[in-house]
C-alpha positions as CSV (number, residue, x, y, z in Angstrom):
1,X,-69.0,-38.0,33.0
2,X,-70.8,-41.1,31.9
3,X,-69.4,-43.8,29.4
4,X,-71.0,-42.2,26.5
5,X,-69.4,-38.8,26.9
6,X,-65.7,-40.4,27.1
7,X,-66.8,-42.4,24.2
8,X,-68.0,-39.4,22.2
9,X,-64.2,-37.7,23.1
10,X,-61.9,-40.4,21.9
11,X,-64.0,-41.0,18.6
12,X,-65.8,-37.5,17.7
13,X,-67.0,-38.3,14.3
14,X,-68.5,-42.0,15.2
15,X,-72.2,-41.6,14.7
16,X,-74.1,-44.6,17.3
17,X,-76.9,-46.7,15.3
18,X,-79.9,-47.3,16.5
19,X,-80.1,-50.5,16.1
20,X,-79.7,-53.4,18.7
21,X,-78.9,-56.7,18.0
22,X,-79.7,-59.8,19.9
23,X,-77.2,-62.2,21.1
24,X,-79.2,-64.3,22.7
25,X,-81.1,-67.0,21.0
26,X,-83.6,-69.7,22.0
27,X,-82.7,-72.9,23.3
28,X,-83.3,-75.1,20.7
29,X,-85.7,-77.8,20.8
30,X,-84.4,-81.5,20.7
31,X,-85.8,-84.4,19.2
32,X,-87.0,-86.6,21.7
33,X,-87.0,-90.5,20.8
34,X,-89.5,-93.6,21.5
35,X,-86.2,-96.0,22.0
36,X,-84.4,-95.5,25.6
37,X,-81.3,-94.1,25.5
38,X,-78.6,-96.3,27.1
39,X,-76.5,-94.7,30.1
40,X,-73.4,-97.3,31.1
41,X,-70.8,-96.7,33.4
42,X,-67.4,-98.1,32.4
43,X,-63.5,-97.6,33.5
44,X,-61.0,-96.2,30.8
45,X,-57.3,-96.2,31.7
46,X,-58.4,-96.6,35.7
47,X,-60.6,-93.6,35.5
48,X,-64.6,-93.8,35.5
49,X,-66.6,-92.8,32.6
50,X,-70.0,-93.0,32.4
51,X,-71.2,-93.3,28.6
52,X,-74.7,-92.0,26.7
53,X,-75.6,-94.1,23.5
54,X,-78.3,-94.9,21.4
55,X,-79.4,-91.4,20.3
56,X,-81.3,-91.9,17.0
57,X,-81.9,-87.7,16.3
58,X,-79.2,-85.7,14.4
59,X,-75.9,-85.4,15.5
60,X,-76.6,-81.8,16.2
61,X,-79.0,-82.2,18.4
62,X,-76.6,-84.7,20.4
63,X,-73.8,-82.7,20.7
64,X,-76.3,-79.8,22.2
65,X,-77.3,-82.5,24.7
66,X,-73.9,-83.3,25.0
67,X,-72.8,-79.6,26.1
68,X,-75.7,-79.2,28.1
69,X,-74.9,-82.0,30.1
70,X,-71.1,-81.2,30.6
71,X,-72.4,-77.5,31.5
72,X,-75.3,-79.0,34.1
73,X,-72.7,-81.0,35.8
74,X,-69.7,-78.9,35.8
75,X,-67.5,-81.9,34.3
76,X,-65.1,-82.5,31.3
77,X,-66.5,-84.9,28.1
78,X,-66.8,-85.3,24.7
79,X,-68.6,-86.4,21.6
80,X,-67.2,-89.3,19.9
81,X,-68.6,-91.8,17.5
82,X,-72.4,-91.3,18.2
83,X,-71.7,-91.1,21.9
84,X,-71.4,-88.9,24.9
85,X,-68.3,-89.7,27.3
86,X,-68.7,-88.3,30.7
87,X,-65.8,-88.6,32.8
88,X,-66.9,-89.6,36.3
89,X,-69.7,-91.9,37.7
90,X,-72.8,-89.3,37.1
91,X,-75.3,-92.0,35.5
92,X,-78.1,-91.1,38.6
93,X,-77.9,-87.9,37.5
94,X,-77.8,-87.9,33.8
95,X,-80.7,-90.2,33.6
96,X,-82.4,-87.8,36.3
97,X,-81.5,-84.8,33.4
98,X,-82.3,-86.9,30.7
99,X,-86.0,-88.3,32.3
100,X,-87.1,-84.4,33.2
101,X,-86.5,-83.5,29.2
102,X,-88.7,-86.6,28.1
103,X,-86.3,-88.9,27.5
104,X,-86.5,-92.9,28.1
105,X,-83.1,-94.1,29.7
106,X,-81.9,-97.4,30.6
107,X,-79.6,-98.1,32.9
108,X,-76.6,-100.7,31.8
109,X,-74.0,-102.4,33.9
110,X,-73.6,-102.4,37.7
């Protein structure tokens, strides 16, 4: 007995539509700038942070990067005041993220 026959018994009178919808959506594109983007790396309260400013696009778009980025490195953050706060001293690897989707990043303290 597959899934649709137990289905079928618990709701007899349920009639299945056809149609199928699609949860997943494109990745949408992001606005890449001329200006670098400015990755520093500063200590809050005795922990590291490492900080992502100077994005001139939407805030949309930014907070997308801003997931994406948290996601990629498996590591908590946040969006705050038209900046990205990383906790943790990742900056090689941001700007290694950040330079393969065509952004310009500099580099800022230490």
């Amino acid at each position: 007995m597959d899934l649709h026959d137990q289905l079928k018994k618990l709701f007899p009178d349920h009639e299945p539509s056809e149609e199928i919808e699609e949860t997943q959506t494109e990745p949408k594109e992001l606005w890449v700038q001329t200006e670098p983007m400015i990755c520093k790396f500063e200590k809050r309260k005795g922990k590291p942070t490492t900080i992502i400013e100077g994005y001139t696009g939407s805030d949309d778009d930014f907070k997308i990067l801003a997931k994406e980025l948290k996601t990629k490195l498996s590591v908590g953050g946040t969006f705050k005041d038209d900046s990205i706060i990383i906790q943790g001293d990742y900056r090689d690897k941001i700007m290694t993220i950040l330079k393969e989707k065509g952004f310009k990043v500099k580099r800022v303290g230490g």
